[in-house]
Structures are given as structure tokens and as C-alpha cells.
PAMI-293491 format. One record per residue (C-alpha): residue number from 1; residue in three letters; chain; y, z, x. Coordinates in steps of 0.25 Angstrom, whole numbers. Last residue first. Layout:
<recs>
seq_type_mol_c2_c3_c1
NUM_ala_A_Y_Z_X
...
</recs>
This chain:
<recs>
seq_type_mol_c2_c3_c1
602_unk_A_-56_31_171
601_unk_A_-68_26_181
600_unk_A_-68_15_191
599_unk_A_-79_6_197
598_unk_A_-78_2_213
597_unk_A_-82_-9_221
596_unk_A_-73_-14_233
595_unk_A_-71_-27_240
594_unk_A_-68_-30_255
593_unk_A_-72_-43_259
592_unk_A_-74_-52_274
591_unk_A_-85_-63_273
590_unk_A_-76_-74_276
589_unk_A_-70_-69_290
588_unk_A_-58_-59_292
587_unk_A_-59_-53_307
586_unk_A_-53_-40_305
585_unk_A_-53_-38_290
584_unk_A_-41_-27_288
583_unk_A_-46_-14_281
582_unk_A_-40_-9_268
581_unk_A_-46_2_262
580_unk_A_-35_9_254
579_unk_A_-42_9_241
578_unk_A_-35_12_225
577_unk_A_-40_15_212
576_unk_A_-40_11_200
575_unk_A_-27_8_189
574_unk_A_-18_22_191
573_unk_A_-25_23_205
572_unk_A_-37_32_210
571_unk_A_-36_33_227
570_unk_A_-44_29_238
569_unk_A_-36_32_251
568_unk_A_-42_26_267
567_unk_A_-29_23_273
566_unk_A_-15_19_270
565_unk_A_-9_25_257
564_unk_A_-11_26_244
563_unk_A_-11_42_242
562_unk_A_-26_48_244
561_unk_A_-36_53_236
560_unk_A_-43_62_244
559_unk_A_-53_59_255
558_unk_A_-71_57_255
557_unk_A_-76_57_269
556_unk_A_-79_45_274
555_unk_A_-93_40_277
554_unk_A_-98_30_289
553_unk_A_-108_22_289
552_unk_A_-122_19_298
551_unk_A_-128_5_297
550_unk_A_-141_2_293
549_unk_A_-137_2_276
548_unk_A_-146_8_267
547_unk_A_-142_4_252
546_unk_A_-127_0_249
545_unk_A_-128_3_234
544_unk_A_-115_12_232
543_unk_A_-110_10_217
542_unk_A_-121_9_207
541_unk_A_-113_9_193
540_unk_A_-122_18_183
539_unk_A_-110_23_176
538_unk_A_-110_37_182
537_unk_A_-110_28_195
536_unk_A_-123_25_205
535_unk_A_-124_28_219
534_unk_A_-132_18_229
533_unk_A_-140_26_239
532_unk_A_-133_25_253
531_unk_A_-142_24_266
530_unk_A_-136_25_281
529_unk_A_-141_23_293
528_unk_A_-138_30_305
527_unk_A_-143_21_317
526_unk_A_-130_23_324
525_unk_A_-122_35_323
524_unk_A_-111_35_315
523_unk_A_-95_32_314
522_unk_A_-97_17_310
521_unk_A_-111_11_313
520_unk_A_-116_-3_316
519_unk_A_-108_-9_327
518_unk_A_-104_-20_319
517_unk_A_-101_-11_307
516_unk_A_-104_-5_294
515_unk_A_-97_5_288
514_unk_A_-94_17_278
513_unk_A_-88_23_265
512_unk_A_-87_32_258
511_unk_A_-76_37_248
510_unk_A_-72_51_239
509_unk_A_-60_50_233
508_unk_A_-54_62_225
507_unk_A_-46_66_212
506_unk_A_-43_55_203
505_unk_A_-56_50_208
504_unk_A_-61_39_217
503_unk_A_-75_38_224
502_unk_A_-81_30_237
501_unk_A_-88_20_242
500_unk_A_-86_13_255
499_unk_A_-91_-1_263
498_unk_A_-86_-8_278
497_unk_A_-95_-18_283
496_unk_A_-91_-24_296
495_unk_A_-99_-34_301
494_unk_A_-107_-41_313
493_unk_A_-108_-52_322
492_unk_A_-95_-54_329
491_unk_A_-93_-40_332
490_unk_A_-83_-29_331
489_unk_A_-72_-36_328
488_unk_A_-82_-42_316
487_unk_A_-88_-54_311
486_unk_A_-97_-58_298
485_unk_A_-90_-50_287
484_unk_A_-80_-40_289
483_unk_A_-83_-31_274
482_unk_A_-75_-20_267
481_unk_A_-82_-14_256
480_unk_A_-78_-5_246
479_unk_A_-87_5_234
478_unk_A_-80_14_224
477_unk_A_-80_22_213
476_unk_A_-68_27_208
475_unk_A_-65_38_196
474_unk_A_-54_43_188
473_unk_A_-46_25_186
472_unk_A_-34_25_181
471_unk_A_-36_11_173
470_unk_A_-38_-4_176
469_unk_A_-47_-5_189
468_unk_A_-37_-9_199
467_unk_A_-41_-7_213
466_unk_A_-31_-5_225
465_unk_A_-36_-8_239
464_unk_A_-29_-5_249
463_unk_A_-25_-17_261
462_unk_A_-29_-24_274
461_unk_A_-33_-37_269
460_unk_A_-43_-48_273
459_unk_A_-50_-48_261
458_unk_A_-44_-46_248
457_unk_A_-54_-36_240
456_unk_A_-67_-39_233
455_unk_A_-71_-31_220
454_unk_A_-85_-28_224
453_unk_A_-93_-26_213
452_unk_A_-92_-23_197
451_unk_A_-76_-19_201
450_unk_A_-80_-8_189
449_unk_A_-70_-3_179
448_unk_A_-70_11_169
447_unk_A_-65_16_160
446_unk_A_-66_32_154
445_unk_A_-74_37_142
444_unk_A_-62_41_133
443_unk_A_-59_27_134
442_unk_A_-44_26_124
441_unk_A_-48_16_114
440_unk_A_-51_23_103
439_unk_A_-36_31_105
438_unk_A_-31_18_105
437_unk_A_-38_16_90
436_unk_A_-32_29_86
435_unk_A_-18_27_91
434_unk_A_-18_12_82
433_unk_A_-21_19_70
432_unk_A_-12_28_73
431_unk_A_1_21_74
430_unk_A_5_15_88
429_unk_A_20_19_90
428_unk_A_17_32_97
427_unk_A_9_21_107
426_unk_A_-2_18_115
425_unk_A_-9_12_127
424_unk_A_-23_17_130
423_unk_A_-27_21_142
422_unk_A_-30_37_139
421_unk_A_-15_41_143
420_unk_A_-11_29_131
419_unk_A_-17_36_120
418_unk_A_-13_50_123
417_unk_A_4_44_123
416_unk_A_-2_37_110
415_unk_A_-6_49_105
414_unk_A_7_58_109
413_unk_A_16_47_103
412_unk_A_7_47_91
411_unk_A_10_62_89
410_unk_A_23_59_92
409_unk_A_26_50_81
408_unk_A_18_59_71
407_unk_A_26_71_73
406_unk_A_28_86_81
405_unk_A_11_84_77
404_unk_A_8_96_68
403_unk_A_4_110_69
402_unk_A_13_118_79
401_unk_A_9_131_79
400_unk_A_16_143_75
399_unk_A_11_158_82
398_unk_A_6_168_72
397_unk_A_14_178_65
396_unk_A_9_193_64
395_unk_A_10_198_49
394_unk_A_-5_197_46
393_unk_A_-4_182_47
392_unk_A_9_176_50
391_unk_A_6_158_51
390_unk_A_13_148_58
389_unk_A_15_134_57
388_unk_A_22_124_65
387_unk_A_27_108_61
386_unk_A_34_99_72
385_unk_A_42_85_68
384_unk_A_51_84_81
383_unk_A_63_78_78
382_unk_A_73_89_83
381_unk_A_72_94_67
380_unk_A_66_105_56
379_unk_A_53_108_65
378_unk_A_43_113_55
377_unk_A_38_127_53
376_unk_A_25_133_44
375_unk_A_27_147_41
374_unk_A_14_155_35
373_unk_A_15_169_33
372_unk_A_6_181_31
371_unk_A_10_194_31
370_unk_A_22_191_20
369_unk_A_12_196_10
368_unk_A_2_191_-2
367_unk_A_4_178_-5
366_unk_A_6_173_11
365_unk_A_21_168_15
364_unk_A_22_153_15
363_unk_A_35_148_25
362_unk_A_39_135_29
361_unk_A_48_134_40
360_unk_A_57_122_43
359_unk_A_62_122_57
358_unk_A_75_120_66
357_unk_A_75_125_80
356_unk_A_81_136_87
355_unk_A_69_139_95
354_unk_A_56_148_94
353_unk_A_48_135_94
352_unk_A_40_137_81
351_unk_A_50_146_75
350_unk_A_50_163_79
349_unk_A_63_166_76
348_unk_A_69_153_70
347_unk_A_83_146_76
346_unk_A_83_135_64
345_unk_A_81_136_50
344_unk_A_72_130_39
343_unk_A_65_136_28
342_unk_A_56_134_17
341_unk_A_50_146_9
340_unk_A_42_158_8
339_unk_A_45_170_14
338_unk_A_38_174_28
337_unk_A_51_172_37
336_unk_A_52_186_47
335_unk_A_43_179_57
334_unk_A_52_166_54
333_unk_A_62_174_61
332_unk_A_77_169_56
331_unk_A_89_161_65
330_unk_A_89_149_53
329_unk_A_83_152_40
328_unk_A_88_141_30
327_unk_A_79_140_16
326_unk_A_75_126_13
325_unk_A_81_118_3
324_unk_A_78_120_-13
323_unk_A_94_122_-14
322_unk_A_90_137_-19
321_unk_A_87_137_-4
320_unk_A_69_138_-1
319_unk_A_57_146_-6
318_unk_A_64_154_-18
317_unk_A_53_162_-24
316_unk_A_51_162_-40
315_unk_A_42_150_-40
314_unk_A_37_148_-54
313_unk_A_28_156_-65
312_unk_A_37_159_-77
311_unk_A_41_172_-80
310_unk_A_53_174_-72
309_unk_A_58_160_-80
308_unk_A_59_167_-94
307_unk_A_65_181_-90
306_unk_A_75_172_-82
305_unk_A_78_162_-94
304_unk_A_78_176_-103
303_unk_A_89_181_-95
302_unk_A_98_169_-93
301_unk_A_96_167_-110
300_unk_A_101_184_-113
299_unk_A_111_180_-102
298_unk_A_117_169_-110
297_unk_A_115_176_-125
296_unk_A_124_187_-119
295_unk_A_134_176_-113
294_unk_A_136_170_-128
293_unk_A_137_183_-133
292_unk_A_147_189_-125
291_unk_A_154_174_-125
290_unk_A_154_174_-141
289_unk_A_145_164_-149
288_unk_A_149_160_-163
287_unk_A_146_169_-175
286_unk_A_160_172_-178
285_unk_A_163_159_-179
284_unk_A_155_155_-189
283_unk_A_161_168_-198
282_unk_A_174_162_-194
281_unk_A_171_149_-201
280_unk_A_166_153_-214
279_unk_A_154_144_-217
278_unk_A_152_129_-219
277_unk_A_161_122_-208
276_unk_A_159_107_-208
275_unk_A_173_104_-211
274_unk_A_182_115_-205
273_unk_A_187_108_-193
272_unk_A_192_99_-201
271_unk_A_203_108_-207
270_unk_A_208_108_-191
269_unk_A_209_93_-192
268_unk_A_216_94_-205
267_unk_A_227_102_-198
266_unk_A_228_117_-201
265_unk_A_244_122_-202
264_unk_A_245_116_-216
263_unk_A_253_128_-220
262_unk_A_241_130_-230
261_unk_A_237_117_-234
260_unk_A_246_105_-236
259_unk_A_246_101_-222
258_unk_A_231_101_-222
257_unk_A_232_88_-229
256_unk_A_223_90_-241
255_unk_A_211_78_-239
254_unk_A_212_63_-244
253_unk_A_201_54_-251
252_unk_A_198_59_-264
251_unk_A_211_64_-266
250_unk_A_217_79_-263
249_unk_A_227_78_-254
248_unk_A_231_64_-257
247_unk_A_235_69_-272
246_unk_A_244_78_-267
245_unk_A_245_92_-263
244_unk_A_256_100_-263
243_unk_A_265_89_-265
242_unk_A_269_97_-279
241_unk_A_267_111_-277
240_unk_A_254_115_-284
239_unk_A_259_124_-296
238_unk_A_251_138_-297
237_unk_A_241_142_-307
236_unk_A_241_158_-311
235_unk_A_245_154_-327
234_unk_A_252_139_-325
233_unk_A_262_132_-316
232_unk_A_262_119_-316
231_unk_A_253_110_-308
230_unk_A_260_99_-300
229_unk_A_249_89_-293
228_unk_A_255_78_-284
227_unk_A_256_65_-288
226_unk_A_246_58_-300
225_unk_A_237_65_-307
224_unk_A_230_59_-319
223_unk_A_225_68_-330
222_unk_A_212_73_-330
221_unk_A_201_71_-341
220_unk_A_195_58_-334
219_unk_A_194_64_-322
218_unk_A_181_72_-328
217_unk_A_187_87_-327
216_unk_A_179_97_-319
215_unk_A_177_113_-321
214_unk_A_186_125_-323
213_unk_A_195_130_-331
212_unk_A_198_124_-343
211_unk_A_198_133_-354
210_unk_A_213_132_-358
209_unk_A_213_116_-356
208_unk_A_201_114_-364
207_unk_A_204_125_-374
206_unk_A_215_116_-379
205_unk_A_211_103_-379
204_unk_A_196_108_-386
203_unk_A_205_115_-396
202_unk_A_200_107_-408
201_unk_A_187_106_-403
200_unk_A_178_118_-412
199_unk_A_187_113_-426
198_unk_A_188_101_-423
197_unk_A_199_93_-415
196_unk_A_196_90_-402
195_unk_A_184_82_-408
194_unk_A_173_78_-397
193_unk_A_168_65_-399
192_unk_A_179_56_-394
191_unk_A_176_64_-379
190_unk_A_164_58_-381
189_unk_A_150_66_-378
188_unk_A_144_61_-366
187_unk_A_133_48_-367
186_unk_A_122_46_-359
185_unk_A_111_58_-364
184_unk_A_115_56_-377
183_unk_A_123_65_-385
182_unk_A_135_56_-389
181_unk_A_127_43_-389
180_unk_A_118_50_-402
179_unk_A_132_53_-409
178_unk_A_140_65_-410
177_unk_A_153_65_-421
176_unk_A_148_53_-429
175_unk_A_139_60_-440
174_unk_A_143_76_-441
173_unk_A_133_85_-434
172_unk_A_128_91_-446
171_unk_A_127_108_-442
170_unk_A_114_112_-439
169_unk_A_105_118_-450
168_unk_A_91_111_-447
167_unk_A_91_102_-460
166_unk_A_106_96_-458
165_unk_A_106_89_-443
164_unk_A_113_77_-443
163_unk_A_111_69_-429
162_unk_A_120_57_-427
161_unk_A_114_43_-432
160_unk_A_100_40_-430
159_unk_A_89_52_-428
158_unk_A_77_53_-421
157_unk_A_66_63_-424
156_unk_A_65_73_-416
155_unk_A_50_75_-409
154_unk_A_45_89_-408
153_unk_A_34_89_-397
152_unk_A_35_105_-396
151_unk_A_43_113_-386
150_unk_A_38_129_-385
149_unk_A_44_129_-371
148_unk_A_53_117_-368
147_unk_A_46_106_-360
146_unk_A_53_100_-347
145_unk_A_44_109_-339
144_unk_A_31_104_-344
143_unk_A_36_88_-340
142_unk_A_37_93_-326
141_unk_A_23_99_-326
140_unk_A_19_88_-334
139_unk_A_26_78_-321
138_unk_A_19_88_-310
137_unk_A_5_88_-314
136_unk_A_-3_99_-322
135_unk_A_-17_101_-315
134_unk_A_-28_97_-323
133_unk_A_-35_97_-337
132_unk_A_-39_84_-340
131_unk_A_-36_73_-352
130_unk_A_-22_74_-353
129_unk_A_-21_74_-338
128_unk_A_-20_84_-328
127_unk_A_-17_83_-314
126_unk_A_-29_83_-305
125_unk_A_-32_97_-298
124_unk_A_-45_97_-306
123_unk_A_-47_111_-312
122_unk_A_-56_123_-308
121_unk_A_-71_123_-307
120_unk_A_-70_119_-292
119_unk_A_-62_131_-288
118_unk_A_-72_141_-296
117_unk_A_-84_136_-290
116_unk_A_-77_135_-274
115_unk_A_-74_149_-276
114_unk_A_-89_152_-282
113_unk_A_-95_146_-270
112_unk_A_-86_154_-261
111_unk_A_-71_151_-252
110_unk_A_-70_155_-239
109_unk_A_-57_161_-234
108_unk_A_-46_155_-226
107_unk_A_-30_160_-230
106_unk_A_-31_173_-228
105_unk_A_-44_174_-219
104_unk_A_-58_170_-218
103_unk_A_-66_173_-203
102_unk_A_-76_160_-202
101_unk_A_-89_164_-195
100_unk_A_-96_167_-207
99_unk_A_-94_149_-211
98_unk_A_-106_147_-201
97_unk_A_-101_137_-189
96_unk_A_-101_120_-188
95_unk_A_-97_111_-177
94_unk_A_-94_123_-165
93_unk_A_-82_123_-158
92_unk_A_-84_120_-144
91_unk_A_-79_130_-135
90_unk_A_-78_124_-119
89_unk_A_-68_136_-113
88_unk_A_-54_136_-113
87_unk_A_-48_148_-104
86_unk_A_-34_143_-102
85_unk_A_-31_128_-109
84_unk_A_-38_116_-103
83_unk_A_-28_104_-103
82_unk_A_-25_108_-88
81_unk_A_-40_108_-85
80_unk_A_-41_92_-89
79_unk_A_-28_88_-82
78_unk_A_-37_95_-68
77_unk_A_-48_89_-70
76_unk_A_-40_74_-73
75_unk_A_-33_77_-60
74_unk_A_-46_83_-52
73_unk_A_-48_96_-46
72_unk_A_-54_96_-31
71_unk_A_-67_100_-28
70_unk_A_-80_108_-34
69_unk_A_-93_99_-35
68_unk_A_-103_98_-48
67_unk_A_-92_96_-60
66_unk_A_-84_89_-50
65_unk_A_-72_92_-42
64_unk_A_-63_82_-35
63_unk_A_-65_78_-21
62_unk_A_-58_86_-11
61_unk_A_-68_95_-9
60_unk_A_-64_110_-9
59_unk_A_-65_120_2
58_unk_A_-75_126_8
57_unk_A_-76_117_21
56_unk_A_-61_121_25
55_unk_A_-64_136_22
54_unk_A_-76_136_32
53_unk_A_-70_128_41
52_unk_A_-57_135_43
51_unk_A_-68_148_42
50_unk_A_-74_142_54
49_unk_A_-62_140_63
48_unk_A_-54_125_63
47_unk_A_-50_119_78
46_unk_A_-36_112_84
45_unk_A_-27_123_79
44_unk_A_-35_134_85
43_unk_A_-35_129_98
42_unk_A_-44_137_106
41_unk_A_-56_128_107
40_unk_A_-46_117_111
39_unk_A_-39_127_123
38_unk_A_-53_130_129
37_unk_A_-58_117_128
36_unk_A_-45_111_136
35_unk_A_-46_122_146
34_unk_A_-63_117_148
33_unk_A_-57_102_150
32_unk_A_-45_109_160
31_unk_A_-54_115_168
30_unk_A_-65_107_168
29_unk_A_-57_94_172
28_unk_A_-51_103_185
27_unk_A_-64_109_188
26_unk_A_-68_95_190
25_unk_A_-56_91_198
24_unk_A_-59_104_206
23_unk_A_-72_100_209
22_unk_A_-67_85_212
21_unk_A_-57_91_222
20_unk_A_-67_99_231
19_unk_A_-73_85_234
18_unk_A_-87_82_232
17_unk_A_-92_69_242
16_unk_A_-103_61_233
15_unk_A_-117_60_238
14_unk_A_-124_71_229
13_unk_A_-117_67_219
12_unk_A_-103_72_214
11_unk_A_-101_76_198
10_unk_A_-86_74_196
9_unk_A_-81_79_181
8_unk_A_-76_69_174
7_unk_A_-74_76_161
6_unk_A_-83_70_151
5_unk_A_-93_61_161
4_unk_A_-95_70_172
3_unk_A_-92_62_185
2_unk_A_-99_55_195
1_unk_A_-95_54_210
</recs>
């Protein structure tokens, strides 16, 4: 019986025998085909609608742009817009312009012909010599400041000796008393020189001591000192106690004990704290810090530092735990979650699987309201990677799905598992290069094997016939032929011929067969002769090609699939199919056989 060629339909002849069960078996195949249309065209996960196309197709090109095609920005583009300040536009200053568009001011102004004539009539900036007019340069302008106003180029005649002066009415100074080395520029006056005796110096030893008040006394005009320091009483002066201070106080290379200061309380150390200071100390202290103020100045700086970083442009909502982790939510409603964030908790209202297990949920909430509200949740343990989604439009929430693979491993496993049901032995283990070339493998078109004649069974045997054909065969075709060559019970002289064809499906058998014997007919009248024309396969294989026969047969009517068990069943097995046609040869001679032809189809 011949068969559609997508869905293996059965399409009887006009000689084949139609079975109730192979019109249900086809309804069968249409049935679930057309279900498994219906549930693809209605699976919105698997399929794209036209305005998904239409906005996938209108987006961007993934190459970078150019100045003829838009596209994706590139690096270098990108550094290039980044050194372009706000609003810059292509200006290019121009080379030359008229002088009128110049605006003059304070300190820019254009100067005129007659400006530039004065200017250059005036005098050379070159220092001026005794030959030019010029300006004055520094070493005259110092030499000018040392001249006395009015000063003429008198020049004094030099003198030998000590200086007389008798024309111009001074006094003589007297020869011997002040010479040239006592006045000059090297030399101080002698203390040999000056006469304590004279009429203006006779009292110089006198008023000195009287007068004296003030001022600094060469060393050499003290009197040594040696031991402590007694002064005698005088007019408001009072004595300094002898051991008071002593000459180690007060040389080059000791410091006043502080012992003999005050009631020498404060210890040198203390005075050292004192070095450095250069203004009073309490007023310094008076200026430092108090608490008040101290913690005035501190909240003024926390308030400013808040002021200062409100205004700046970063992320002002808390997304997860101050410890940066996600935030815990276990026993809540995701219906009622539609905050941004990261969470995880167990025992959801409304989770994926509506059970007590752990997720992580993922939540974006829609710029404008809390009406729509994407959650995206994945399965936080029990070692089954899973991911959902979900989305609230308009306020009404919609159902999650399921959007990944639970995990690669048992994706494969599930592959290979598909794999090896077509034929093909495969494993999660394989990787996917080796899945897809077993997936080429696999013979979508279906096998097939053909005997290619008679395959010739043991003689001489009373037994089934089980044929192997190398795969679970859907269809049989089948011719068998037993043969009693040469003698016979019936007679010495003739033959018995016994032939059958038949078909083999998972779901039906239909056979025929008939015979030929001594007597010349088997279950028919005789003289009825019978003609079969030969039947050719889908594949073009001519099965039944007995041409007219002058002897009557007999035909079977078609049975079930049976269990293997004695008698006359024809069954599909898991590597061909199976004959219980065993006859015993009752006379064996050398021209006794029983072979069968037959070509299976997966």
C-alpha cells in the first residue's frame, strides 16, 4: 500500500484490502500534525510580529558611521567630539580686516600721522655723550647727586706741613698739634693728642664721669673685673649682692641659671619654651580655637558638603544594602515589589513556581509610573540554573515565562537524548560541534533495505521466519514461496507450489496468498484461471510478477498483527519483521526451497 511521502499517510489501490484501522491511523497523524501547527503558530515566544520586524530592521548598522551612511560612533569620533567645546561652530578667522572695525579703548587707541611725526622728531633713546644730546645714564645721574648745589671746579692747592690758615681769619692751628695722618680717612685721632689740660679739656676726666650716661665703652677703657660684681651704693642705684650673679652667668658662653631669677621656681626648660615666641603670649592664646567654635565651623563644613554634593548629578536611590549586597525580601508579594533594585528572598507571593523557593529578582520600574514593571527572576539554588521574566503593563501583571535553557549540561543531555531516538548514538558529553554533525546524520527521509530476490530459508524445517533488516522497520512488503519439487503424497508426477504476498505496518497486515497443486485447484472450481498484474512500489520496485497462471488459487482474508505465536502471524519487529509460516517438506528431495523477498521501510 503506498503512502503519502511527509506524513505517511496510507493511499490504498484499487487491489489493496482497506482496513478501518489505517483511516484512523491516518486521522491519527493528521490530528496531532495539524495540533502541533496550531500550538507553533500560537507560540508567541518562538515567532517575531511585524512591528518587532519593523523596529529591528530600522535600527542601526553595526558598522561605524561615515560621512555618507549613519552607524555606530567610533573611538577616535568619539575622542574628537569630546575635545569640542558646547556649541562650537567652523569660524575661521579672517587674514586681514579694515582698521574701522576695531573698538579703541583706555589703554588701545590708534595713533595719527601727526602723532607718529611728533614721536619721531623727538630724541634718540641712546645715552648721551659729550658729543650728542641723549638720555642721561645711570653713572652721571649718580655722579649728579653727589655734587653740592651752586659747586664750582675749585681746586685747593696742597699744602706740606700742618695746615696754617692766616689770610681768611681762622685761628692758626698750631704746628705739631694735628697733623695730615691724624685726619685722614685711616687714621683716628690719638688719645696723646688731645690735651686734658687746656683751657676747653682740662675738665674732660671730670665731666666724663658726671656726663656719662649712656652709650658703649671700647674694652679698652674698662677696668678689669674679676669675682663677682659689688657696686656701692650711690644716688637711687642699689648694690648687687655679691654672689648674685657671677661671671658664669653672664659670659659669652653660659646662660643665667634660672635659680637666680625670681624665686627660681621656673626651670630652664620652661624658659625655653619661650624662644621662638614674638608677640605677647596670652594674646596668642586668646585667639585659639574654642570647642563652641570649633564645632560651629564643623557643622557650617557638614552642611556646605551636603549642599555641594545634592547638586551634583549621581545616583541618589539606594538600589541594594548599604553593604552594596542585595536587599532581603523573604514572605513579601512581588505584585507589590515595583522599586528599583536587587533582591533575593524565599517563600514569594506570586514567584515563578509559587513555592518556598529562593530567587533573585531584578526589578526596573518604567520612568514615568509604577504602572509598568519589569521583574526578571532567577533560581537562587537546588542546582537548577532557570531564569523567568515577567512584565506589569497598565497595572495588570502578566504571566512569567521561562526564557532560557534550566543549563547547558541539560540542554545537551536533552539533544543527544533526541539524537540517539532518530538512530543516532549520542551523548550530553559530546560537544556541539560533534551534536550538529549527528544531527546531519540522522535520515530524515527514512531507510530502507531490500533481500534483492529470493533470500532462501533452511529447507526441511518446520519453523517461523524472523528477518533481520537492520532498523525498526514502519512498512513491509513481502513475497514467500514454499516449493515440493519433483514428487508429492499426492502424486509421483507433479508438484506443489505454495506463493503469498502481503503488507506489514505498525498497524495492520494485509497478506495473500495461494496455491498450486497436484490436483490442480485448492478451494475453487476448476477451470477458473487466474491473472495477476505485477504491482510496482513507491520506489519503483516490481513486487508481484507471476503473470497468468492456469491453475485456480486461493486468497486469505487480511488479519491483525498478531502475538508470536503458532499459526499464521506477521508482525513488525524491533530489527524487521517476523513470519510464522513454517511447513514440514513431506517428501524432501533436491529441488525442495522456501525463500522470501521482501523490502523494508523506516
Amino acid at each position: 500500500m503506498k503512502t503519502t511521502g511527509n506524513l505517511g499517510l496510507k493511499k490504498p489501490d484499487g487491489t489493496d484490502i482497506v482496513d478501518i484501522a489505517d483511516i484512523n491511523g491516518n486521522m491519527d497523524i493528521l490530528d496531532t500534525a495539524v495540533k502541533g501547527a496550531q500550538d507553533h503558530a500560537a507560540d508567541a515566544v518562538k515567532h517575531i510580529t511585524a512591528a518587532e520586524r519593523t523596529a529591528w530592521n530600522a535600527k542601526a548598522s553595526t558598522a561605524a558611521a561615515t560621512a555618507s551612511a549613519a552607524g555606530l560612533m567610533a573611538a577616535a569620533d568619539k575622542a574628537k567630539l569630546d575635545g569640542v567645546a558646547a556649541g562650537a561652530n567652523n569660524y575661521a578667522h579672517p587674514a586681514t580686516h579694515p582698521a574701522t572695525m576695531i573698538t579703541e579703548d583706555a589703554t588701545h587707541r590708534f595713533a595719527t600721522d601727526t602723532e607718529k611725526s611728533a614721536w619721531n622728531a623727538k630724541a634718540s633713546t641712546s645715552a648721551a655723550t659729550s658729543a650728542a644730546a641723549g638720555l642721561m645714564s645711570a653713572a652721571d645721574k649718580a655722579k649728579l647727586d653727589g655734587v653740592a648745589a651752586g659747586a664750582n671746579n675749585y681746586t685747593h692747592p696742597n699744602h706740606t706741613g700742618d695746615v696754617t690758615s692766616t689770610s681768611d681769619g681762622v685761628t692758626a692751628i698750631a704746628a705739631g698739634v694735628i697733623v695730615d695722618a691724624d685726619v685722614n680717612s685711616a687714621a683716628a685721632i690719638g688719645w696723646g693728642k688731645i690735651s686734658k689740660t687746656g683751657s676747653t679739656l682740662a675738665d674732660l676726666a671730670t665731666r666724663s664721669a658726671g656726663d656719662l650716661t649712656s652709650g658703649t665703652l671700647a674694652a679698652a677703657r674698662l677696668p678689669a673685673i674679676a669675682g663677682d660684681i659689688t657696686m656701692a651704693a650711690g644716688a637711687g642705684t642699689a648694690a648687687i649682692t655679691a654672689g648674685a650673679i657671677v661671671n658664669a652667668d653672664i659670659n659669652a658662653a653660659a646662660a643665667i641659671d634660672a635659680s637666680k631669677i625670681g624665686t627660681g621656681v621656673v626651670s630652664n626648660a620652661e624658659f625655653a619654651y619661650l624662644d621662638g615666641v614674638t608677640s605677647a603670649i596670652q594674646t596668642q592664646l586668646n585667639a585659639k580655637e574654642t570647642p563652641a567654635g570649633a564645632q560651629t565651623k564643623a557643622n557650617t563644613a557638614e552642611n556646605n558638603a551636603k549642599v555641594y554634593t545634592d547638586a551634583k548629578a549621581w545616583q541618589k536611590y539606594r538600589l541594594t544594602g548599604d553593604d552594596g549586597r542585595s536587599l532581603a525580601i523573604s514572605g513579601a508579594d512581588l505584585n507589590n515589589l515595583t522599586a528599583n533594585g536587587f533582591y533575593n528572598g524565599d517563600s514569594l507571593k506570586n514567584s515563578p513556581d509559587g513555592t518556598a523557593t529562593w530567587f533573585y529578582i531584578e526589578v526596573q520600574c518604567h520612568s514615568n509610573a509604577t504602572s509598568y514593571v519589569l521583574q526578571k527572576a532567577h533560581r537562587l539554588n537546588g542546582g537548577v540554573n532557570s531564569f523567568f521574566m515577567r512584565t506589569k503593563e497598565n497595572n495588570v501583571w502578566g504571566a512569567w515565562s521561562a526564557d532560557l535553557f534550566q543549563s547547558v549540561a541539560n540542554g545537551k543531555s536533552s539533544i543527544a537524548s533526541a539524537i540517539s531516538g532518530k538512530g543516532v548514538a549520542a551523548s550530553g558529553s559530546d560537544d556541539f560541534g560533534t551534536l550538529a554533525a549527528k544531527i546531519g546524520q540522522i535520515n530524515v527521509g527514512g531507510r530502507k533495505a531490500l533481500s534483492n530476490g529470493w533470500q532462501v530459508m533452511a529447507s526441511n524445517v518446520d519453523a517461523p521466519w524472523d528477518i533481520n533488516v537492520g532498523f525498526t522497520p514502519n512498512l513491509v512488503h513481502y513475497q514467500y514461496r514454499i516449493v515440493y519439487g519433483n514428487r508429492d503424497i499426492y502424486n509421483n508426477f507433479g508438484y506443489y507450489d505454495v506463493w503469498g504476498h502481503g503488507t506489514i505496518s505498525k498497524f495492520s497486515h494485509g497478506y495473500q496468498n495461494w496455491s498450486i497443486a497436484a490436483n490442480g485447484y485448492m478451494n475453487q472450481s476448476p477451470g477458473v484461471v487466474f491473472s495477476l498484474v505485477s504491482k510496482n512500489n513507491s520506489d519503483g520496485s516490481e513486487w508481484i510478477g507471476l503473470g497468468n497462471r492456469d491453475k485456480p488459487m486461493d486468497f486469505n482474508a487480511m488479519s491483525k498483527i498478531g502475538a508470536a505465536s503458532p499459526g499464521e502471524n506477521t508482525y513488525i519487529t524491533s530489527n524487521g519483521f517476523h513470519m510464522d509460516y513454517g511447513y514440514n517438506f513431506r517428501d524432501p528431495g533436491p529441488g525442495n526451497w522456501a525463500g522470501v523477498n521482501w523490502a523494508a521501510y523506516e
